[in-house]
DRENDO-912041 format. One record per residue: residue number from 0; residue in three letters; x, y, z of N, C-alpha, C, CB in turn. Coordinates in steps of 0.05 Angstrom, whole numbers, m for minus. Glycine has a CB too. Example, Ala and Ser with C-alpha at 12.3 -4.5 7.8 and 13.67 -1.06 7.14 Angstrom:
<sites>
[site 0 'ala' [264 m114 156] [246 m90 156] [264 m66 156] [226 m89 181]]
[site 1 'ser' [257 m45 142] [273 m21 143] [258 1 157] [282 m12 114]]
</sites>
This chain:
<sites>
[site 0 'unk' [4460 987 2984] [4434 997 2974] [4428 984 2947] [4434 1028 2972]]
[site 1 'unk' [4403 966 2939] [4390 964 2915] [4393 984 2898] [4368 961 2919]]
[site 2 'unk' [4393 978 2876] [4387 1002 2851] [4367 993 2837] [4411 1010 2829]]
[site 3 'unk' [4342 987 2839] [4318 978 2823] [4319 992 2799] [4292 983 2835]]
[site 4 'unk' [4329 1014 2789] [4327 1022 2760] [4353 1027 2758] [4307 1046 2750]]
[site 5 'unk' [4375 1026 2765] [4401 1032 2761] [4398 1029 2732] [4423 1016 2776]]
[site 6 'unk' [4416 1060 2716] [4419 1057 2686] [4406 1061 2666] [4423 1039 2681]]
[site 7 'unk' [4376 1073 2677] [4345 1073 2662] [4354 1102 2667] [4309 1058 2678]]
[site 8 'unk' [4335 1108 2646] [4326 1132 2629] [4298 1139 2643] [4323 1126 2594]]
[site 9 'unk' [4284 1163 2654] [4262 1150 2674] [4248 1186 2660] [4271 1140 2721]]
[site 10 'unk' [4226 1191 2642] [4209 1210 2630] [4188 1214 2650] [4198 1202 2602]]
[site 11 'unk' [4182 1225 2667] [4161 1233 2683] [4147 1264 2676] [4172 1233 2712]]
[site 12 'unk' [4126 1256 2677] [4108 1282 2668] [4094 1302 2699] [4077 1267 2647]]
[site 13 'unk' [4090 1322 2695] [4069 1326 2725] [4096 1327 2746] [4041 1290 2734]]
[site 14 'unk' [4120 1335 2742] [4147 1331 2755] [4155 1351 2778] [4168 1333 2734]]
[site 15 'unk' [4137 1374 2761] [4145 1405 2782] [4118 1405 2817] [4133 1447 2750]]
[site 16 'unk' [4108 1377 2822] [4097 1371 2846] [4091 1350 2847] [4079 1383 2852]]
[site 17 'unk' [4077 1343 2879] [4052 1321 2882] [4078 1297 2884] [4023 1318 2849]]
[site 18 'unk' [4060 1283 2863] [4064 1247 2851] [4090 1253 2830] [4029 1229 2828]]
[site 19 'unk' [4090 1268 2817] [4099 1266 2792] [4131 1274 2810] [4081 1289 2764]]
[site 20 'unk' [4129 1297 2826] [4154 1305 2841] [4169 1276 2852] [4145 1327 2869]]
[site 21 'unk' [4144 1262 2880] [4154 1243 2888] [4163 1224 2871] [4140 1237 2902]]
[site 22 'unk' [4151 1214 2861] [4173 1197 2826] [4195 1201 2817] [4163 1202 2797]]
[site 23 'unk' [4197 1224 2824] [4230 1226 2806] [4251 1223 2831] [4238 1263 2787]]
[site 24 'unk' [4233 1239 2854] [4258 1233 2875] [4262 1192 2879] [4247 1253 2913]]
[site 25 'unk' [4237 1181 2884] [4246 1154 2882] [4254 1142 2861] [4232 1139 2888]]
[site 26 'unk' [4261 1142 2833] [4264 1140 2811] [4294 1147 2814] [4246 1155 2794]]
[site 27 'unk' [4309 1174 2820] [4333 1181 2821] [4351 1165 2837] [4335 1204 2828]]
[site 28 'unk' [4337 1163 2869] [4353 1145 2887] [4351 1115 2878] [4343 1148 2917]]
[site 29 'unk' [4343 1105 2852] [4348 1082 2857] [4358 1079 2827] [4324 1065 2870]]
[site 30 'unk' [4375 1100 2823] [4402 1100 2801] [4380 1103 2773] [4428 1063 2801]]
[site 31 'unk' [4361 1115 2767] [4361 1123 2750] [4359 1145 2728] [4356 1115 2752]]
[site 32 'unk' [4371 1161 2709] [4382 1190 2697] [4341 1193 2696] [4410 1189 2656]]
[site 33 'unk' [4336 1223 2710] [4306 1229 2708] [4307 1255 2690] [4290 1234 2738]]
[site 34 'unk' [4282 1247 2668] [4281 1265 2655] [4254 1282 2675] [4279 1256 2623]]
[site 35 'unk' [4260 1309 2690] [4231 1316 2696] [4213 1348 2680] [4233 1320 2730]]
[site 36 'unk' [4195 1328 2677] [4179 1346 2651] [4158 1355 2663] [4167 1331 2623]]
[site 37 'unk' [4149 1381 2663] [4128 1398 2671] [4119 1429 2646] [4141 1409 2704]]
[site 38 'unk' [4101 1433 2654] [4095 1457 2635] [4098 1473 2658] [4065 1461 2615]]
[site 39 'unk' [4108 1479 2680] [4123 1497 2691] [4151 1493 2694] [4114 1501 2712]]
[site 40 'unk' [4173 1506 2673] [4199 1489 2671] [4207 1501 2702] [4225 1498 2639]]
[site 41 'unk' [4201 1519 2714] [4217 1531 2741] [4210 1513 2753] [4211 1560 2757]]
[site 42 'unk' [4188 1502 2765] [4183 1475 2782] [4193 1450 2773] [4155 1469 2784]]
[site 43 'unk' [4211 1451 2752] [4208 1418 2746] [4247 1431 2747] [4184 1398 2705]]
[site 44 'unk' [4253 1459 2744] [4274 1447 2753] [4292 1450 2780] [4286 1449 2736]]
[site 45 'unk' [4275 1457 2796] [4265 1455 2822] [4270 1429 2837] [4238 1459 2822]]
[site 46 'unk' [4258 1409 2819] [4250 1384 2822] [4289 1365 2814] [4216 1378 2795]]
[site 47 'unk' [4294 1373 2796] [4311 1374 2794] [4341 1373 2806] [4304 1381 2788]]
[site 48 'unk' [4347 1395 2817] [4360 1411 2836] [4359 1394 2857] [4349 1437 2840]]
[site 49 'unk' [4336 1377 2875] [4335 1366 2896] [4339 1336 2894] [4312 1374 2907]]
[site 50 'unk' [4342 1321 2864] [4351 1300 2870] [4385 1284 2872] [4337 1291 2854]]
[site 51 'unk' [4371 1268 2878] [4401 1250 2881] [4412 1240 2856] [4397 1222 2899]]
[site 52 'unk' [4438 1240 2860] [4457 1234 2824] [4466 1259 2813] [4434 1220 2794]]
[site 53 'unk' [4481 1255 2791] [4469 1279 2778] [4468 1266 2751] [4486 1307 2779]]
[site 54 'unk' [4460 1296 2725] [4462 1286 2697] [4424 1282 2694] [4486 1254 2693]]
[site 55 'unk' [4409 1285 2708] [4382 1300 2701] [4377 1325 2686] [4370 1304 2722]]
[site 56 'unk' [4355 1317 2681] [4344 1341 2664] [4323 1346 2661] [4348 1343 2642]]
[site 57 'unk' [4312 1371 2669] [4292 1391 2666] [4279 1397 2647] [4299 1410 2671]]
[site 58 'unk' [4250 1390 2631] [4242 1396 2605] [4219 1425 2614] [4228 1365 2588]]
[site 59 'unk' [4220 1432 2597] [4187 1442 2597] [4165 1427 2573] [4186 1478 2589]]
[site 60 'unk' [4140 1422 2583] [4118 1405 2565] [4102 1413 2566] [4111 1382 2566]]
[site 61 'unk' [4080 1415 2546] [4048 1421 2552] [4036 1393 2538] [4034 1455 2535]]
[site 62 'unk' [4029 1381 2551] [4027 1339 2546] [4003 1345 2525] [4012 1311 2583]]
[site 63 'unk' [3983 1369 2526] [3967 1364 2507] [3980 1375 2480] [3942 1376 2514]]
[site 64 'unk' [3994 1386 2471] [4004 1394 2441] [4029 1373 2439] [4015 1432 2438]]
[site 65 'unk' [4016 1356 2412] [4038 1341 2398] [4060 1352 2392] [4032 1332 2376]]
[site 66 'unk' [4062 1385 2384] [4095 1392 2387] [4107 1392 2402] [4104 1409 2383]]
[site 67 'unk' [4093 1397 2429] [4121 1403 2462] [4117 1374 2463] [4110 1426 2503]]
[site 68 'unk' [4111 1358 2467] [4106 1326 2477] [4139 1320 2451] [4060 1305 2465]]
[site 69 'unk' [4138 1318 2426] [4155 1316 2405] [4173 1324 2415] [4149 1326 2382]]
[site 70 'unk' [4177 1354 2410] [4204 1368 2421] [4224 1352 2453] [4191 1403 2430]]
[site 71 'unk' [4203 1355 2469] [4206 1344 2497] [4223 1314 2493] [4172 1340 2513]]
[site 72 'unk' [4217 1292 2476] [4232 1266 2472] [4247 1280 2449] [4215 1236 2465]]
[site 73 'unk' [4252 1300 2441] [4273 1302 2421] [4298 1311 2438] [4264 1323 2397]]
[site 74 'unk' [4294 1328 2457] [4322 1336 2478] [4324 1320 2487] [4325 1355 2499]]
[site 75 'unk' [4308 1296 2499] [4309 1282 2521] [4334 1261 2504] [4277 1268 2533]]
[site 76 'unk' [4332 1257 2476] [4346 1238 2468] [4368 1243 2457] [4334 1226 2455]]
[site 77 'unk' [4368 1281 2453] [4398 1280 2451] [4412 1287 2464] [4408 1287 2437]]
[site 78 'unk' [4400 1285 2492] [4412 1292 2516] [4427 1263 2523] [4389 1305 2540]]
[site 79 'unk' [4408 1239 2525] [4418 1224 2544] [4430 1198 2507] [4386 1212 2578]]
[site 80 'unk' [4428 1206 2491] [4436 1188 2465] [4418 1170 2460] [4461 1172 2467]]
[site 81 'unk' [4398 1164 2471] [4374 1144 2470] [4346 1157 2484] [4383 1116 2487]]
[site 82 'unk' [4334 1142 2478] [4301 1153 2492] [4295 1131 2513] [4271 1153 2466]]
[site 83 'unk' [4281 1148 2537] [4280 1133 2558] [4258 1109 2555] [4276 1150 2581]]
[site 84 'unk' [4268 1087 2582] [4247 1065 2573] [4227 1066 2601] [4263 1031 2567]]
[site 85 'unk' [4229 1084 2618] [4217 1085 2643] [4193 1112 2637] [4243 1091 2671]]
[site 86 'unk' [4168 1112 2634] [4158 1132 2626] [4135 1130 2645] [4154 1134 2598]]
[site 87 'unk' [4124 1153 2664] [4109 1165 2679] [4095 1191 2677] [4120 1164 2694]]
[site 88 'unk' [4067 1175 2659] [4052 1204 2653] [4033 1204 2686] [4025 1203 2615]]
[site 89 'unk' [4041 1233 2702] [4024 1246 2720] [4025 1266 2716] [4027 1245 2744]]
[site 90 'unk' [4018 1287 2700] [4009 1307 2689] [3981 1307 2688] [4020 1309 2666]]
[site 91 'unk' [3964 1327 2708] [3943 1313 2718] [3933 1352 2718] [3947 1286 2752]]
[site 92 'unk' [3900 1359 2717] [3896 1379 2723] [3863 1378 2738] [3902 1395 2698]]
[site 93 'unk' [3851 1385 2751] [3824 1388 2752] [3814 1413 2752] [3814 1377 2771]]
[site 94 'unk' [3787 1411 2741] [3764 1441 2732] [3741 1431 2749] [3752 1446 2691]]
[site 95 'unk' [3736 1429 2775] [3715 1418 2794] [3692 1440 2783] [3723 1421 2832]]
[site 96 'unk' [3667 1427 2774] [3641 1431 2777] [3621 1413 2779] [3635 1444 2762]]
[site 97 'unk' [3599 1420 2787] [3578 1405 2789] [3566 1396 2761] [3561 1419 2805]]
[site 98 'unk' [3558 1374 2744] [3556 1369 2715] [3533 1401 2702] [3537 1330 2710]]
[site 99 'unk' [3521 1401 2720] [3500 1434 2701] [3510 1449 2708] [3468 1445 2704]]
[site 100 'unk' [3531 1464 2710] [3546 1485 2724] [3574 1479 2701] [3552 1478 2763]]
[site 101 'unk' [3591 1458 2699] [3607 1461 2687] [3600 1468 2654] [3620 1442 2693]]
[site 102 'unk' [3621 1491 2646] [3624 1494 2617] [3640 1468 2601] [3641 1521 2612]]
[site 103 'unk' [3630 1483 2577] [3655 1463 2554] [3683 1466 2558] [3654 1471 2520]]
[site 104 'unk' [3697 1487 2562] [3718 1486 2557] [3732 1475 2582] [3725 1509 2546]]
[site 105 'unk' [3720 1472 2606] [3730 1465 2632] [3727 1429 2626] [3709 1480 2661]]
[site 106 'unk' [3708 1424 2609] [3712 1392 2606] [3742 1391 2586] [3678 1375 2587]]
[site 107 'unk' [3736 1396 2567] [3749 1396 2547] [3783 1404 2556] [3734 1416 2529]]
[site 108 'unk' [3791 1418 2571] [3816 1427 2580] [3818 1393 2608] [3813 1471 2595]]
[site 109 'unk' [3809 1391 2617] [3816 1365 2636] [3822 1340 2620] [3791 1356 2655]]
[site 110 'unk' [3807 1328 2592] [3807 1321 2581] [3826 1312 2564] [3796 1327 2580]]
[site 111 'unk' [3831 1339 2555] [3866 1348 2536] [3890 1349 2555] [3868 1387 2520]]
[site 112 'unk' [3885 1344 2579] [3912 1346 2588] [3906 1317 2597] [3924 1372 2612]]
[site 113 'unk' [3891 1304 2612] [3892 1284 2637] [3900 1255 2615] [3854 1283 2658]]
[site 114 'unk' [3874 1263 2596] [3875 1237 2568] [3883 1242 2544] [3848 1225 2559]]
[site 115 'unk' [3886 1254 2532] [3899 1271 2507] [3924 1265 2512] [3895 1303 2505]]
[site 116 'unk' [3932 1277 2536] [3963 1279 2543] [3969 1256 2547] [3973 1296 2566]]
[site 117 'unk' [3967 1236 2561] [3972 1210 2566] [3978 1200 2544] [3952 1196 2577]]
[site 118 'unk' [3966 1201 2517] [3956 1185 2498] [3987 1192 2486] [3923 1193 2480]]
[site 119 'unk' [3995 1222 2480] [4012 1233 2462] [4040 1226 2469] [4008 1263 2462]]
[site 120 'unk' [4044 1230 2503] [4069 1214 2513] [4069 1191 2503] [4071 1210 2541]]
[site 121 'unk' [4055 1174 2509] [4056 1147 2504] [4066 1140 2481] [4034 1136 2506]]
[site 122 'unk' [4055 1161 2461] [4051 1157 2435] [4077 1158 2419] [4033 1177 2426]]
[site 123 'unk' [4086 1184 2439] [4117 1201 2424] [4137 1176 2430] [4132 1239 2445]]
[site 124 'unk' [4135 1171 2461] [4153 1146 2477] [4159 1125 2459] [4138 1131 2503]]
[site 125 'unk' [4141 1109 2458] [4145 1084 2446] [4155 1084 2418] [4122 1070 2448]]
[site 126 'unk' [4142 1096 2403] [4151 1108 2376] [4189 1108 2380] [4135 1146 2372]]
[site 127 'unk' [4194 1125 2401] [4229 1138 2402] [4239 1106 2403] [4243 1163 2438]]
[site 128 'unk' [4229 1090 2427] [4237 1056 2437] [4244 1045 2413] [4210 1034 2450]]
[site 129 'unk' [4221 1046 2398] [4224 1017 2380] [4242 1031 2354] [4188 1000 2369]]
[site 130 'unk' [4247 1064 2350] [4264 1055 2336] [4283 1058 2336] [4263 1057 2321]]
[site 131 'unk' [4295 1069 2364] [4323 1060 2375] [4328 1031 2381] [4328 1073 2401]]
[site 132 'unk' [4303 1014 2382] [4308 991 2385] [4316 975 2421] [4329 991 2366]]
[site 133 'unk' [4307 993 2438] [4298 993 2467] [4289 980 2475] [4287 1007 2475]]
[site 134 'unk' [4260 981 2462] [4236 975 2476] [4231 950 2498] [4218 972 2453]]
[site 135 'unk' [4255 931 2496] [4253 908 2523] [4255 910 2544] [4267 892 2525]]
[site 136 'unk' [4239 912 2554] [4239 912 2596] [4230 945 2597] [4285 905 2620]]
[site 137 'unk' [4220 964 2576] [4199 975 2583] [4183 983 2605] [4191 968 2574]]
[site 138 'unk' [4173 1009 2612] [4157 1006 2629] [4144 1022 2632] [4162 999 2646]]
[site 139 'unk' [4111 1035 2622] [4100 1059 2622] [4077 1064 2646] [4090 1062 2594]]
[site 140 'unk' [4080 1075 2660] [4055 1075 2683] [4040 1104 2682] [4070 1069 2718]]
[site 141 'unk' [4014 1094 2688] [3995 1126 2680] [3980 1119 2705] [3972 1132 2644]]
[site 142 'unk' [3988 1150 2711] [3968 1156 2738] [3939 1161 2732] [3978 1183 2756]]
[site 143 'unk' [3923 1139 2731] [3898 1152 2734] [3877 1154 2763] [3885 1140 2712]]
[site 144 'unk' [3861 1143 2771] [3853 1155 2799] [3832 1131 2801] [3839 1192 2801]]
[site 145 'unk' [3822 1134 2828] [3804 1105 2847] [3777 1124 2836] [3810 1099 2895]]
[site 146 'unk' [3778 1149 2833] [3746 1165 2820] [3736 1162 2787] [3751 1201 2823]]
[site 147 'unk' [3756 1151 2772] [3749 1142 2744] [3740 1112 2756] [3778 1144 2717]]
[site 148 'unk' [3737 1100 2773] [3718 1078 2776] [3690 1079 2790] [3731 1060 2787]]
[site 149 'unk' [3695 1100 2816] [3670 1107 2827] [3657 1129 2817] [3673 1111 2852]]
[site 150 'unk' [3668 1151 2810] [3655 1172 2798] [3659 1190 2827] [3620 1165 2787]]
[site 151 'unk' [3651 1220 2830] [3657 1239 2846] [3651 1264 2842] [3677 1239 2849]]
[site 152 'unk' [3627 1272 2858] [3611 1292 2863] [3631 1318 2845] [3605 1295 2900]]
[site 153 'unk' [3620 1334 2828] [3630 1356 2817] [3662 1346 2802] [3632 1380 2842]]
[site 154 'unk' [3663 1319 2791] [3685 1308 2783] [3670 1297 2754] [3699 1285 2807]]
[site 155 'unk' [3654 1311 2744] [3650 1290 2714] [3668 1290 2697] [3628 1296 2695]]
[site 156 'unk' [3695 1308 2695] [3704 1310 2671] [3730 1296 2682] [3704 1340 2656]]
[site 157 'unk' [3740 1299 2707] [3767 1287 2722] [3759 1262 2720] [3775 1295 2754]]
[site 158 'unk' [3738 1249 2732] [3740 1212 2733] [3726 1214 2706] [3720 1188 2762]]
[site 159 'unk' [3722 1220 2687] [3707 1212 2662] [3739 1210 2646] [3678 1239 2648]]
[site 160 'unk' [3759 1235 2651] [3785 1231 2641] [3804 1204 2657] [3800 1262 2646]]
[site 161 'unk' [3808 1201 2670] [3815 1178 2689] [3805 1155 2681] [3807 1181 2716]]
[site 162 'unk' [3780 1155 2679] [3772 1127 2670] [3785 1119 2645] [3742 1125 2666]]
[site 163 'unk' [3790 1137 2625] [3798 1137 2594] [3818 1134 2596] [3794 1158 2575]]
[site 164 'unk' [3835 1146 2618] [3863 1123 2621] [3876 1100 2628] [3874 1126 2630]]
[site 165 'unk' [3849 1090 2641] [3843 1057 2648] [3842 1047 2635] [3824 1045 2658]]
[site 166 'unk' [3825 1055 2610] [3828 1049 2581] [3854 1048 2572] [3815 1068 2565]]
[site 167 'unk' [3856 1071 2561] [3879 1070 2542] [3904 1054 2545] [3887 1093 2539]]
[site 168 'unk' [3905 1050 2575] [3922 1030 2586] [3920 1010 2582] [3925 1029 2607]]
[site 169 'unk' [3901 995 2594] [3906 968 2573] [3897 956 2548] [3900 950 2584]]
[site 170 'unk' [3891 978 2529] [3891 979 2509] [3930 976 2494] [3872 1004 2506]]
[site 171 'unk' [3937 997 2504] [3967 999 2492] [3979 978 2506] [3983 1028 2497]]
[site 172 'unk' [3980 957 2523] [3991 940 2544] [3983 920 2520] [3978 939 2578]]
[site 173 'unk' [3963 910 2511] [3958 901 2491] [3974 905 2458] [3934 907 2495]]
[site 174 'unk' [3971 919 2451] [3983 929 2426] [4021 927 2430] [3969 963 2421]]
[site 175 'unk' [4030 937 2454] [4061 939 2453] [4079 915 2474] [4068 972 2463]]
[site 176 'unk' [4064 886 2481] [4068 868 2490] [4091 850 2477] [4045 860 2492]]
[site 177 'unk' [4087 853 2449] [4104 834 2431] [4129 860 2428] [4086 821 2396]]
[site 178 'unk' [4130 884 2437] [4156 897 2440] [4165 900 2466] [4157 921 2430]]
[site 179 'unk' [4155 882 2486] [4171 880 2509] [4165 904 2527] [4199 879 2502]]
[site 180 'unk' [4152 922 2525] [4134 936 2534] [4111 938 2556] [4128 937 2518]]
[site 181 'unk' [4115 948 2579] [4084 937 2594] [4084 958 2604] [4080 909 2617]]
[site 182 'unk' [4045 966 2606] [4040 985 2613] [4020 985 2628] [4039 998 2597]]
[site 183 'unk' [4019 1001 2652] [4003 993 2685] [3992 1025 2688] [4031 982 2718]]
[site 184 'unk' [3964 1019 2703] [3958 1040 2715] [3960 1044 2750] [3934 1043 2705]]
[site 185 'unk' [3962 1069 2754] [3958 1060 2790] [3939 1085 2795] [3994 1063 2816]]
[site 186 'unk' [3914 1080 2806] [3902 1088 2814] [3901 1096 2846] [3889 1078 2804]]
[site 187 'unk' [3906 1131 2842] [3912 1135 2875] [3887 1144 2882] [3935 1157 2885]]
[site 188 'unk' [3887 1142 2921] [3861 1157 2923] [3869 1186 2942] [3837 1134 2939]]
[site 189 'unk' [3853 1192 2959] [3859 1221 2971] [3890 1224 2976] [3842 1226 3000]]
[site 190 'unk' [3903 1246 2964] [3938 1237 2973] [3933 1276 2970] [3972 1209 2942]]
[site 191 'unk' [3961 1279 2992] [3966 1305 3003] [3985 1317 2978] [3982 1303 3035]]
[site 192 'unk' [3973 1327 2960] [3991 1345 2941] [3979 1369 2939] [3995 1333 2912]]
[site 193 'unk' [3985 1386 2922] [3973 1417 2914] [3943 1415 2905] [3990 1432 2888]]
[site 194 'unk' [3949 1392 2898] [3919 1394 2876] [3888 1394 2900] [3917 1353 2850]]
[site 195 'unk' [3895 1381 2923] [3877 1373 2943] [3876 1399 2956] [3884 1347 2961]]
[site 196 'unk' [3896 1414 2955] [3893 1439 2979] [3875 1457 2981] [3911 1456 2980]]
[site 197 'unk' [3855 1467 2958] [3837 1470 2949] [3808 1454 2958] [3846 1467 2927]]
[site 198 'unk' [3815 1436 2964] [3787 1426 2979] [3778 1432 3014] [3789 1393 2975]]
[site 199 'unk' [3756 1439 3011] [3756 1460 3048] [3755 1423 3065] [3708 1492 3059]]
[site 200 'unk' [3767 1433 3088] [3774 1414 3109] [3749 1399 3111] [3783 1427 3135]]
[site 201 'unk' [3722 1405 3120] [3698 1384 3120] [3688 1365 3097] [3675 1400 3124]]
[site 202 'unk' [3696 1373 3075] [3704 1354 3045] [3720 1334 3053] [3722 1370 3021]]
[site 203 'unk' [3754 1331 3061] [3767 1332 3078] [3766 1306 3094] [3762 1354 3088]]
[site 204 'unk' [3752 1314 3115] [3742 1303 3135] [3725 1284 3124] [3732 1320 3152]]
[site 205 'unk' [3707 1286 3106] [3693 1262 3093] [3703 1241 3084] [3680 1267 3076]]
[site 206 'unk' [3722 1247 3067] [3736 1228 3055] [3748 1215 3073] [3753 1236 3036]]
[site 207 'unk' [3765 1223 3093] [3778 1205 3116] [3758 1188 3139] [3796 1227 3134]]
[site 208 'unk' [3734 1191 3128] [3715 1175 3141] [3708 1154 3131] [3695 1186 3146]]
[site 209 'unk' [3713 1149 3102] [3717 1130 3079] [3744 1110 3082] [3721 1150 3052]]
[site 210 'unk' [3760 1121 3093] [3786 1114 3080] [3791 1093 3099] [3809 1138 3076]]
[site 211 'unk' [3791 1061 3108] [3797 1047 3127] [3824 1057 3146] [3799 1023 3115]]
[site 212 'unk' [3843 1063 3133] [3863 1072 3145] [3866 1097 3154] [3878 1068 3133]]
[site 213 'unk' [3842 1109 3153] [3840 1139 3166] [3847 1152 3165] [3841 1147 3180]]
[site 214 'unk' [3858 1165 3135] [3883 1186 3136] [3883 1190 3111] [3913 1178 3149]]
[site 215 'unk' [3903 1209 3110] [3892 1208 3064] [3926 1203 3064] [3874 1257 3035]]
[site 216 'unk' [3928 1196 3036] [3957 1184 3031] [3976 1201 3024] [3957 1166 3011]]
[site 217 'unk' [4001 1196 3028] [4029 1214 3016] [4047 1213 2987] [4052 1208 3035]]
[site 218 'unk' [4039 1229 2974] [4058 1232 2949] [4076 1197 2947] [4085 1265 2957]]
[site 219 'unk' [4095 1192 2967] [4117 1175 2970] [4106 1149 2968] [4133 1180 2996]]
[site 220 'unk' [4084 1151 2983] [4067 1127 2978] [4060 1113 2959] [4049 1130 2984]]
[site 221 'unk' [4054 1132 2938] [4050 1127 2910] [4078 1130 2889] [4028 1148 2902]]
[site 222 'unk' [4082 1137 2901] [4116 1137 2887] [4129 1110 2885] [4139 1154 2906]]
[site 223 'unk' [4123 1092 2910] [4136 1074 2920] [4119 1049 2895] [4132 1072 2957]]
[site 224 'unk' [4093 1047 2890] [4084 1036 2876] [4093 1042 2850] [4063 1037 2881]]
[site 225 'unk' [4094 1062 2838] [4104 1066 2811] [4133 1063 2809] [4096 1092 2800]]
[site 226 'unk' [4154 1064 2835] [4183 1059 2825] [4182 1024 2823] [4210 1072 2851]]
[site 227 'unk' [4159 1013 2842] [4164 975 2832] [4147 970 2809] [4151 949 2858]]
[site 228 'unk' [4136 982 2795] [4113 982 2762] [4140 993 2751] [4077 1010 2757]]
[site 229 'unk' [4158 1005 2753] [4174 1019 2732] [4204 991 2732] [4184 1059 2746]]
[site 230 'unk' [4212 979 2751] [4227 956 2753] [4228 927 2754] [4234 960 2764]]
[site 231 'unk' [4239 915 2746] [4243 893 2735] [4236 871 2754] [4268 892 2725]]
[site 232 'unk' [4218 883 2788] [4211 871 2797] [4185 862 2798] [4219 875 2809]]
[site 233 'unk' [4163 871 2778] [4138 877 2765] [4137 866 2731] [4134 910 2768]]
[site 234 'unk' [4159 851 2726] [4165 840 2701] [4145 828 2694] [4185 825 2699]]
[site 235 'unk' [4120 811 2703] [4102 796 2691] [4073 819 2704] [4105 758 2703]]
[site 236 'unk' [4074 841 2713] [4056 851 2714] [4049 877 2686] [4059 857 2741]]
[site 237 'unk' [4027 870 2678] [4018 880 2653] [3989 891 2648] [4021 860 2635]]
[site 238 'unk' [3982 912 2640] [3957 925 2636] [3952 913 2671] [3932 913 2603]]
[site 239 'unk' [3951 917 2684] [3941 923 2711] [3929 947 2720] [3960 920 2727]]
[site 240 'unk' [3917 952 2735] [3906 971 2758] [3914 972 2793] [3876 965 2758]]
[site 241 'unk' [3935 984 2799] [3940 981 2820] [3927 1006 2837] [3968 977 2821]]
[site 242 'unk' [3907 998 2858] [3905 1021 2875] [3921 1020 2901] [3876 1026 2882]]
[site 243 'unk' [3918 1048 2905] [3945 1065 2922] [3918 1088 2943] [3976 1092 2890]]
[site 244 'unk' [3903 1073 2952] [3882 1087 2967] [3872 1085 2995] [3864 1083 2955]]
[site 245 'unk' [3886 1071 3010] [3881 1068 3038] [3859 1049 3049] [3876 1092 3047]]
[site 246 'unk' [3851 1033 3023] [3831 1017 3021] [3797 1029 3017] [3835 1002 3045]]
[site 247 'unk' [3796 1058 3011] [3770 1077 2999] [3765 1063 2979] [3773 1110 2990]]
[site 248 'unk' [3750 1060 2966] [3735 1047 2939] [3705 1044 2939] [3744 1018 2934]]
</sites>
């Protein structure tokens, strides 16, 4: 068996389900120590519990406050003696309304977690890299979504946050290049996690009328894209956009 990250340190956010779950399980089987971070610590160590290896670890985070994000790479590093170089923000939330229907604080809370949070991982991460002195062969991937490019009915504040991680992505892919550093987005599209269960079946059904491949996608699916963005077989791929959507766009 390959070990594509054998020996990596692998920080995933969004851990206690979905994408963020599937990540760590492909992340673990392919030899690397997972840190999995959720602001539900029972689900993340849940998440935990079910992978392969051992010597993981379970955080609890809330990605929008600079202290849990801080604290969170402060165990992580004196847990494993260094700070990881594999970092996966999917820590993802939605507040569905229609734009005159939604309040402030329902923008504002998608916002603080989807892009806020992105920003602060990133922020805390690289910071720990460079001054442990890490930072080479790097690899930070942020889930943002195929709807921060099209936009999506009762979605202004989810693809308006998504898009800002398109941004910020290759913005920082830019800035942390000369530390060996590369940072990718993957944009998924309809995929079977918690977050979708919530949408009634004729919603549903629309989208899979979109989707060339007729079907909405699996957690693993996207997993599989972010464990080759997280390894050394994606070495010249940088500030990218990879979609993970069944061909919808």
């Amino acid at each position: 068996m390959s070990n594509l990250v054998a020996g990596k340190i692998a920080f995933v956010t969004g851990a206690g389900s979905g994408i963020g779950k599937a990540t760590c399980q492909a992340l673990a089987r392919q030899g690397a120590k997972v840190v999995a971070a959720d602001q539900n610590l029972k689900t993340a160590k849940q998440t935990v519990d079910d992978l392969e290896g051992s010597g993981h670890l379970p955080v609890e985070v809330d990605v929008s406050s600079t202290e849990s994000v801080s604290n969170a790479f402060k165990k992580t590093t004196e847990q494993f003696r260094r700070p990881p170089t594999i970092v996966v923000n999917s820590a993802g939330i939605t507040r569905d309304n229609f734009l005159l229907k939604l309040n402030s604080t329902e923008f504002d809370d998608v916002i603080s977690v989807n892009l806020k949070g992105t920003f602060l991982v990133i922020q805390s991460a690289v910071k720990a890299m460079i001054e442990a002195g890490t930072s080479e062969g790097a690899s930070i991937i942020n889930i943002a979504s195929i709807v921060g490019k099209t936009g999506n009915l009762g979605q202004c504040n989810y693809s308006a946050s998504k898009a800002g991680v398109e941004s910020l992505t290759k913005t920082a892919a830019m800035e942390f290049g000369k530390f060996g550093i590369r940072v990718n987005s993957i944009l998924p599209g309809i995929i079977q996690t918690p977050m979708i269960q919530t949408v009634p079946d004729n919603v549903k059904k629309m989208f899979i009328s979109r989707i060339p491949l007729n079907r909405l996608g699996n957690p693993e699916e996207v997993a599989e894209a972010i464990l080759f963005l997280a390894s050394n077989k994606s070495s010249y791929i940088n500030a990218a956009s990879i979609e993970v959507t069944g061909g919808m766009h």
